[in-house]
ChimeraX commands (.cxc) that place a marker at each C-alpha (Angstrom):
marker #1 position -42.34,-5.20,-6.21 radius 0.5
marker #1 position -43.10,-8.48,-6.93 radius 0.5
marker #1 position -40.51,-11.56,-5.99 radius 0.5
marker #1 position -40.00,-12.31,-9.64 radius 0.5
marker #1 position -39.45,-8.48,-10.21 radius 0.5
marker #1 position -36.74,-8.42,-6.74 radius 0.5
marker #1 position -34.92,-11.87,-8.05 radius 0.5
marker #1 position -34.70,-10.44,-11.45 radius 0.5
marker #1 position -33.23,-6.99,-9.88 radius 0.5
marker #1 position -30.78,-8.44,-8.00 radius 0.5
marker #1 position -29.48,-11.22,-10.54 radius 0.5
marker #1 position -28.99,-7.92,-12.40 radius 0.5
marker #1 position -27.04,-5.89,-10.16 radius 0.5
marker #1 position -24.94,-8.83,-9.50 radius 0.5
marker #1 position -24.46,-10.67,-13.12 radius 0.5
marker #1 position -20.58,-9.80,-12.82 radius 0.5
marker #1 position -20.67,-10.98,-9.19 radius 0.5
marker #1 position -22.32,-14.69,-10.47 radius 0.5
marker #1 position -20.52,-14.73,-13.36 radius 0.5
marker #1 position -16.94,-14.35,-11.73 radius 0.5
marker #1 position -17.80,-17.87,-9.47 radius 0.5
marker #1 position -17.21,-20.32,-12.37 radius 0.5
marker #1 position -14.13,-18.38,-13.88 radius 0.5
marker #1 position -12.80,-18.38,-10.02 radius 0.5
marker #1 position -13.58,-22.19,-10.68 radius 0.5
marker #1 position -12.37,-22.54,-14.29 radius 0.5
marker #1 position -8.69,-20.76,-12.72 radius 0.5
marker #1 position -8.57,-23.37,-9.50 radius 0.5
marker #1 position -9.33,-26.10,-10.65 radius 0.5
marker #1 position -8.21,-26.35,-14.53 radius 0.5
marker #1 position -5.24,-27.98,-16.26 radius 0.5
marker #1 position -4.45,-26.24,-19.39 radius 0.5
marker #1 position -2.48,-28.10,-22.21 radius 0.5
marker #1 position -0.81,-26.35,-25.81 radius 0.5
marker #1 position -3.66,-27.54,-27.58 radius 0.5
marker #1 position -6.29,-26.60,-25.32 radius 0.5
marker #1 position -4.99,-23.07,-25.25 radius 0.5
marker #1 position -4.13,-22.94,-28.86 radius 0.5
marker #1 position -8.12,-23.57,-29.19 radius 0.5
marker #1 position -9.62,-21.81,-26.52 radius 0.5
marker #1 position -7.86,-18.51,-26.27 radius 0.5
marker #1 position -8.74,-17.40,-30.23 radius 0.5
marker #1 position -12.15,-18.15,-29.12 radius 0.5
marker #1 position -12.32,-15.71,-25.91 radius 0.5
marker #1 position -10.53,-13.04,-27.50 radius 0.5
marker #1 position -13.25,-13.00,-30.55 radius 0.5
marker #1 position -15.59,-12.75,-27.34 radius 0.5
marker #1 position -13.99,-9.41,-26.21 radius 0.5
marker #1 position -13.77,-8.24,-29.82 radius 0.5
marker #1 position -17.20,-8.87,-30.29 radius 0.5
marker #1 position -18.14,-6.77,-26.76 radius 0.5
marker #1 position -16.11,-4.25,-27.72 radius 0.5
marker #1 position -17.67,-3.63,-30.81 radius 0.5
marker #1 position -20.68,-3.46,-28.97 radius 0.5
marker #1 position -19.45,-1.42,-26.42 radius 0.5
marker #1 position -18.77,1.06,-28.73 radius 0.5
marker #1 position -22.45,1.17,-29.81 radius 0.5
marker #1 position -24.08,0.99,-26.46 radius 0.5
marker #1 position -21.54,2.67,-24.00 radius 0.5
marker #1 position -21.27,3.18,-20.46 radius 0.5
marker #1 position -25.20,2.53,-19.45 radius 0.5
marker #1 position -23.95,-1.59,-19.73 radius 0.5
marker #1 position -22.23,-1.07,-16.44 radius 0.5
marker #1 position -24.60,-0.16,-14.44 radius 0.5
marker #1 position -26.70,-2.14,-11.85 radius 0.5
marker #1 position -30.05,-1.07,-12.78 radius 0.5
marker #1 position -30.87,-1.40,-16.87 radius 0.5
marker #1 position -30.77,2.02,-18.61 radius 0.5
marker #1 position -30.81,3.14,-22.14 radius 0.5
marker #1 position -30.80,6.55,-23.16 radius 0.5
marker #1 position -31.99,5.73,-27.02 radius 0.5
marker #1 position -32.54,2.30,-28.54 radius 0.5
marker #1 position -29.30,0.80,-30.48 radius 0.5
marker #1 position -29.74,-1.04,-33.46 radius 0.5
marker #1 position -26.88,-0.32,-35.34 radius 0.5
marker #1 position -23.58,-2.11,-35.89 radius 0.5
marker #1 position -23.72,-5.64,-34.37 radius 0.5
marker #1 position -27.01,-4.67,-32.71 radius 0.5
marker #1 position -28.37,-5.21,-36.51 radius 0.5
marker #1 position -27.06,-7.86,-36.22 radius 0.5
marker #1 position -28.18,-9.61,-32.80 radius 0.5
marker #1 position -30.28,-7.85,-30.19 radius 0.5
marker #1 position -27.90,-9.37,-27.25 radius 0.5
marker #1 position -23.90,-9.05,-28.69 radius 0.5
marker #1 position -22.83,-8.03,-25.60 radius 0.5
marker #1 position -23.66,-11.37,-23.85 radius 0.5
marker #1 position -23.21,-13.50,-27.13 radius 0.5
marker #1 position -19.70,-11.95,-26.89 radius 0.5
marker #1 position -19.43,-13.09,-23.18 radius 0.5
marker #1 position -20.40,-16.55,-24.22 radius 0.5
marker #1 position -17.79,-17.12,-26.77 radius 0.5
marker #1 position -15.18,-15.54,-24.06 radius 0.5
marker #1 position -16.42,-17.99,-21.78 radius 0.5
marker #1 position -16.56,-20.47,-23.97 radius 0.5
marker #1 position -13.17,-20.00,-25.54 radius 0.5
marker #1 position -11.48,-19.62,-21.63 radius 0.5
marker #1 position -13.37,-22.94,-20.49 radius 0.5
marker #1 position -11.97,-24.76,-23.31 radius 0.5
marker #1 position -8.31,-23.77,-23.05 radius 0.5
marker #1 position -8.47,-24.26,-18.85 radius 0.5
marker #1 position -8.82,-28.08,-19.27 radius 0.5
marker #1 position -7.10,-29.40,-21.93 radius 0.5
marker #1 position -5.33,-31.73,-19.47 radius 0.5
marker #1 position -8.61,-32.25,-17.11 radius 0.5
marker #1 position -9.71,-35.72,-17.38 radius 0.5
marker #1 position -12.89,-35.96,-19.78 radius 0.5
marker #1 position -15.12,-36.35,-16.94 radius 0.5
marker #1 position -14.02,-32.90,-15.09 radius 0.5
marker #1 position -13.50,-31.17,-18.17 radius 0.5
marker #1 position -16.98,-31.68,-19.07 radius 0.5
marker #1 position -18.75,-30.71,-15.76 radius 0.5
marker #1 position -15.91,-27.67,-15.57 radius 0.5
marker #1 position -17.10,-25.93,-19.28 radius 0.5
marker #1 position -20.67,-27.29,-18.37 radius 0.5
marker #1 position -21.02,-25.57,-15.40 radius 0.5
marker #1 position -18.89,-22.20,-16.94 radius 0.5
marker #1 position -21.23,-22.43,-19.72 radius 0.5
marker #1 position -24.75,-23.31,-17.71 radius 0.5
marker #1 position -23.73,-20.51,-14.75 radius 0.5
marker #1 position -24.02,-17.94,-17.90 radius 0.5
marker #1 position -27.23,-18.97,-19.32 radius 0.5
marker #1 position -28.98,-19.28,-16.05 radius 0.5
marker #1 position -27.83,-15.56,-15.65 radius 0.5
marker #1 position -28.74,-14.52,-18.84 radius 0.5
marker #1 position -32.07,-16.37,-19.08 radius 0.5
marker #1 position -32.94,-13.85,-15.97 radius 0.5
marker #1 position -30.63,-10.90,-17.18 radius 0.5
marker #1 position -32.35,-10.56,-20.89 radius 0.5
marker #1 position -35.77,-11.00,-20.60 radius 0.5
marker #1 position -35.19,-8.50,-17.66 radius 0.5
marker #1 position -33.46,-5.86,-20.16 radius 0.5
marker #1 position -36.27,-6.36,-22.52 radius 0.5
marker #1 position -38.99,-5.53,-20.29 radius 0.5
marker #1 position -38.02,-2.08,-19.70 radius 0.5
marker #1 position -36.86,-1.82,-23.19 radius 0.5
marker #1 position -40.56,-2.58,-24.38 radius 0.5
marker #1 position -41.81,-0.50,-21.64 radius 0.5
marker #1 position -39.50,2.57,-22.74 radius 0.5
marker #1 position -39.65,2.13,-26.76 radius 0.5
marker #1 position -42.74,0.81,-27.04 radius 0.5
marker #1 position -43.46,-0.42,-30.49 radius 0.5
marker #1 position -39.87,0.86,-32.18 radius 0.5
marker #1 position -38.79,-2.35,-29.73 radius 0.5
marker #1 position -41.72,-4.65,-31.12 radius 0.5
marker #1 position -40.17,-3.46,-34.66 radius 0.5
marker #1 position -36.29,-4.18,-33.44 radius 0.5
marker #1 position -37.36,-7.68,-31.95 radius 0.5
marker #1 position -39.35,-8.37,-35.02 radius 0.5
marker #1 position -36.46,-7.79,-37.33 radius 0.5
marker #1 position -32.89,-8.68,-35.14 radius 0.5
marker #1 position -32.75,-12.39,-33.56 radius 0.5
marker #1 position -32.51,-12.51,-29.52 radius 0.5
marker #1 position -28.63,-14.58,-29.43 radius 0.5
marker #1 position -28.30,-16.47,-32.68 radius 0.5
marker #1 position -26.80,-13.29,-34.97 radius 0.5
marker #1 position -28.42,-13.08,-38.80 radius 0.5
marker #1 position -26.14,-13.66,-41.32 radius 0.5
marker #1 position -26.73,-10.24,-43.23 radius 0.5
marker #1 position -27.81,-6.50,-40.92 radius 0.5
marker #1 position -31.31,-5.76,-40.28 radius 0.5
marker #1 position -30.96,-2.27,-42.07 radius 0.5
marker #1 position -31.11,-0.87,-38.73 radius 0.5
marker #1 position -29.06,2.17,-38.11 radius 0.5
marker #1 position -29.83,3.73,-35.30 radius 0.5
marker #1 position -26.85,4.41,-33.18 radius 0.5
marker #1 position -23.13,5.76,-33.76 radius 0.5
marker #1 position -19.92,4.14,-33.02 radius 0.5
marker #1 position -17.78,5.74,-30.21 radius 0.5
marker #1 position -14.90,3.79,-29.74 radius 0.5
marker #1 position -13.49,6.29,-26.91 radius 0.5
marker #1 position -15.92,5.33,-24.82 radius 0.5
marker #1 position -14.66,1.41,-25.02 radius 0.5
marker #1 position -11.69,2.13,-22.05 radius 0.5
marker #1 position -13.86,3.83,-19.70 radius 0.5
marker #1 position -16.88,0.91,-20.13 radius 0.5
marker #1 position -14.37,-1.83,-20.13 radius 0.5
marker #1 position -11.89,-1.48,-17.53 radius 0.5
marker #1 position -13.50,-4.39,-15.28 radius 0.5
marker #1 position -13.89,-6.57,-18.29 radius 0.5
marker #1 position -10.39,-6.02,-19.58 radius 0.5
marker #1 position -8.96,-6.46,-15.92 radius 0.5
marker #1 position -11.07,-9.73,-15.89 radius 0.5
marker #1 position -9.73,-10.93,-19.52 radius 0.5
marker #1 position -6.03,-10.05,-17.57 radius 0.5
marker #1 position -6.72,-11.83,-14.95 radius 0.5
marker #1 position -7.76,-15.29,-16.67 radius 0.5
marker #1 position -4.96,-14.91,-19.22 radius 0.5
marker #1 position -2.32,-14.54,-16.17 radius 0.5
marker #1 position -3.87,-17.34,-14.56 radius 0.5
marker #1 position -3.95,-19.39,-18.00 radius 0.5
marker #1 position -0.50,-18.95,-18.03 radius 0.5
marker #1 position 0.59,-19.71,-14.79 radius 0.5
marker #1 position -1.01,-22.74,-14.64 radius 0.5
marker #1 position 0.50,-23.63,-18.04 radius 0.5
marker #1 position 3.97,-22.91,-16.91 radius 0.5
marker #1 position 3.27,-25.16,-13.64 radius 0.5
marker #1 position 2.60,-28.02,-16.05 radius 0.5
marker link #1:1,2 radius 0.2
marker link #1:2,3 radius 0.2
marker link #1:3,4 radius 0.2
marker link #1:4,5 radius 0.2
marker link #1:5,6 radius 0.2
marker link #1:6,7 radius 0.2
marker link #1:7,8 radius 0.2
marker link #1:8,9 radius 0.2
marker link #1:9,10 radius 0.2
marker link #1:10,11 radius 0.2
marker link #1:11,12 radius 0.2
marker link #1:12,13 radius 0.2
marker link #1:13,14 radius 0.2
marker link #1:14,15 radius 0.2
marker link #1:15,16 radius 0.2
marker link #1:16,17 radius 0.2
marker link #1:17,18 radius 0.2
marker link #1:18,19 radius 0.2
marker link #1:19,20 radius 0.2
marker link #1:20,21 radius 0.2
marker link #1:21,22 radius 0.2
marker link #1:22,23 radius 0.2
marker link #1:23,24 radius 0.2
marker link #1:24,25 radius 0.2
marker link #1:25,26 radius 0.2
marker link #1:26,27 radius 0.2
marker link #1:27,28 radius 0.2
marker link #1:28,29 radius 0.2
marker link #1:29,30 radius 0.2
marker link #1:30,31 radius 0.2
marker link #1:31,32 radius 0.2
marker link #1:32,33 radius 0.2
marker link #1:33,34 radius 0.2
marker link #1:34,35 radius 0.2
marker link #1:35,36 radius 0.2
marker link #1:36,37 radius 0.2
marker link #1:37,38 radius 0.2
marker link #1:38,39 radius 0.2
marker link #1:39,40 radius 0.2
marker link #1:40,41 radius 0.2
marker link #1:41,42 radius 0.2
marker link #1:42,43 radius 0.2
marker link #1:43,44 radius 0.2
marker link #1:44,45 radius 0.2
marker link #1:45,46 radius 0.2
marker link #1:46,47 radius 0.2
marker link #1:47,48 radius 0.2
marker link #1:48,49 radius 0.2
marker link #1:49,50 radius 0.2
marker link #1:50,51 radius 0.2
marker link #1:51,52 radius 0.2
marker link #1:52,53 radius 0.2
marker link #1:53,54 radius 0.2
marker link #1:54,55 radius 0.2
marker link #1:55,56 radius 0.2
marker link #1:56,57 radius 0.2
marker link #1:57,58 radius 0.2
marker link #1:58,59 radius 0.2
marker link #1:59,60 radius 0.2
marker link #1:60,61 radius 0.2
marker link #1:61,62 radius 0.2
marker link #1:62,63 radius 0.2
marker link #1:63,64 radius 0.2
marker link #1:64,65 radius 0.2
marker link #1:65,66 radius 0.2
marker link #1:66,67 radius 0.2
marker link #1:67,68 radius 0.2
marker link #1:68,69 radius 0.2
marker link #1:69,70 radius 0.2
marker link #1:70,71 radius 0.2
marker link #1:71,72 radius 0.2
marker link #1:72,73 radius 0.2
marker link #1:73,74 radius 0.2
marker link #1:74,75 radius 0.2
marker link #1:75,76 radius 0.2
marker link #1:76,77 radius 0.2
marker link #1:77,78 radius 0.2
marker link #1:78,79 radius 0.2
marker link #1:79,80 radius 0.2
marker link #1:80,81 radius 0.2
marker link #1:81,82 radius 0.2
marker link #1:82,83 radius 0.2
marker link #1:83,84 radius 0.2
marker link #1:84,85 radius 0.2
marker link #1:85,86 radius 0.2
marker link #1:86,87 radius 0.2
marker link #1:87,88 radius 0.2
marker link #1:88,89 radius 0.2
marker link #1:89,90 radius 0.2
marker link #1:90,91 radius 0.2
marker link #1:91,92 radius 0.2
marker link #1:92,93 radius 0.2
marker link #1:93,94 radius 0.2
marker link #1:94,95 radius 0.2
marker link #1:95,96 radius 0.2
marker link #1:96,97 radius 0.2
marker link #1:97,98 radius 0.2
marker link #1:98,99 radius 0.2
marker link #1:99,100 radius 0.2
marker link #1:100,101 radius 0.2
marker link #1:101,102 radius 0.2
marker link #1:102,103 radius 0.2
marker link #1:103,104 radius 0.2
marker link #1:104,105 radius 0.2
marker link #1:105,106 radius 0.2
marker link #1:106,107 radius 0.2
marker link #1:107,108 radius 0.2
marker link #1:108,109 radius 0.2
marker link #1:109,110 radius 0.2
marker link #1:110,111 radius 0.2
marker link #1:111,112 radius 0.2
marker link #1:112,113 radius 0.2
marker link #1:113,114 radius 0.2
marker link #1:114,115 radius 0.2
marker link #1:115,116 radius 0.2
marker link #1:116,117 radius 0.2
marker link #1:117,118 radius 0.2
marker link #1:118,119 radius 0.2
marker link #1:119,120 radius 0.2
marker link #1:120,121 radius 0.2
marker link #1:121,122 radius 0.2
marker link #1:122,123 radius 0.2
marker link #1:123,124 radius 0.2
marker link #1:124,125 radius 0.2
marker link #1:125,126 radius 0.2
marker link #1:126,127 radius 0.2
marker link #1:127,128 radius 0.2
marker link #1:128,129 radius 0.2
marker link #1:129,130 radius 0.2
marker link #1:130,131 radius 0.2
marker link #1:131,132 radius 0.2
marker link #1:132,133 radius 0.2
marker link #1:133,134 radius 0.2
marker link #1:134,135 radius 0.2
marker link #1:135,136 radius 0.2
marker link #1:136,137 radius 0.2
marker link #1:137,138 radius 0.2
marker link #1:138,139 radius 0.2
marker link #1:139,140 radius 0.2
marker link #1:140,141 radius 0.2
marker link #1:141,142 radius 0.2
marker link #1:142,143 radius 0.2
marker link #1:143,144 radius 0.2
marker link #1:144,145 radius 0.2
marker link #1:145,146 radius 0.2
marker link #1:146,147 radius 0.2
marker link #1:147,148 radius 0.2
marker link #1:148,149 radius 0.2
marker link #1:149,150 radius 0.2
marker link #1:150,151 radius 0.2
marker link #1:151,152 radius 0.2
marker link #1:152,153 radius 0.2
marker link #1:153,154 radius 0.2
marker link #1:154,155 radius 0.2
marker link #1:155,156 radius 0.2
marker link #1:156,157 radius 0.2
marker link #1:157,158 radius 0.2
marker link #1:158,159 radius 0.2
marker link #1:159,160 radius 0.2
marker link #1:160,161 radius 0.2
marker link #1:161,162 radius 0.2
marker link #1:162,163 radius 0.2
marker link #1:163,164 radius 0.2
marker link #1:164,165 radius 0.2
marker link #1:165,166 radius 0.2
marker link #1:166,167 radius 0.2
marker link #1:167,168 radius 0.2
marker link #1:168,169 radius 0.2
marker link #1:169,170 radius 0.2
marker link #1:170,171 radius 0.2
marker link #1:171,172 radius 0.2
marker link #1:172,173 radius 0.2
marker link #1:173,174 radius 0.2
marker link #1:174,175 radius 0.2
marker link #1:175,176 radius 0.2
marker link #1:176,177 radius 0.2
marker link #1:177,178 radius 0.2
marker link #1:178,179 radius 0.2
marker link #1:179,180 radius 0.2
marker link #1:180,181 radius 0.2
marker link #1:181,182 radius 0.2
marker link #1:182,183 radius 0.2
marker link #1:183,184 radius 0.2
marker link #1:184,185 radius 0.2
marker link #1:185,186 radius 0.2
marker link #1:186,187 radius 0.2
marker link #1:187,188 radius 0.2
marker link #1:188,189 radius 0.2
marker link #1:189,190 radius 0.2
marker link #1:190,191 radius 0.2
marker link #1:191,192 radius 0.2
marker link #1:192,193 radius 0.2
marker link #1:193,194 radius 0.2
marker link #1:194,195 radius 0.2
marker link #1:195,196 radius 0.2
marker link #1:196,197 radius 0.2
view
């Protein structure tokens, strides 16, 4: 295995891991005003409706620590985008990073949803082109097709006309307990630190 394939691997395994640092961050060391969480929080939970719809399409395989895919998913917001899972992240993030520091000065609000924001596409600048390899290798030219047709993050504005791929939305619990425990977590500590101020 080559270092490139190892560092890959392991950013991988451990996206949640990396991820969690700047929300640990964001929860320490932000100051949350009304307006900052009247903002922010519509934002994040569009994020987790967006995964969850996604969810739904790709199920439990985007838990795991090595990339899996039983069949290729192109249908419902994977017609859409080839990555909604992450784009839904983002917007989470996003959305969380802006209502933390309403009350930062400008200076540390900045560098706080810069380096929420930055941690997630260094992670994801590893994570998809990591995904994609062994979807390529696995799919072969029905991938070339998909990534032909459905933009990597920035979504189209009308479906590809892919289909392929049902909607399970019982399968959305079992795939999302960490994320929804994670969503918890930042909304208890949004609120905490709100009711300190």
């Amino acid at each position: 295995m080559s270092e490139s394939n190892a560092l890959d691997e392991f950013v991988f395994a451990r996206r949640g891991e990396l991820l969690a640092v700047p929300a640990v961050v964001l929860a320490a060391l932000g100051k949350p005003d009304a307006l900052s969480i009247a903002l922010g929080l519509p934002l994040a939970f569009v994020g987790e409706g967006v995964r969850a719809w996604a969810v739904g399409y790709s199920g439990v395989t985007t838990r795991g620590d090595a990339v899996t895919a039983p069949a290729l998913v192109t249908a419902g917001p994977y017609a859409y985008v080839r990555n909604p899972l992450y784009v839904g992240n983002f917007l989470t993030a996003a959305g969380f990073a802006i209502a933390f520091t309403g009350a930062n000065d400008a200076g540390k609000r900045a560098a706080l949803i810069a380096g929420a924001l930055g941690t997630m596409l260094a992670v994801y600048s590893i994570v998809v082109p990591h995904e994609e390899r062994y979807l390529r290798s696995t799919f072969g030219a029905a991938f070339d097709a998909y990534v032909a047709a459905v933009p990597r993050v920035i979504p189209r504005t009308q479906p590809a006309g892919t289909d392929a791929g049902t909607y399970d939305p019982s399968v959305i619990a079992r795939a999302e307990s960490r994320t929804f425990i994670t969503f918890g977590a930042m909304l208890g500590a949004l609120a905490v630190k709100a009711v300190k101020r």
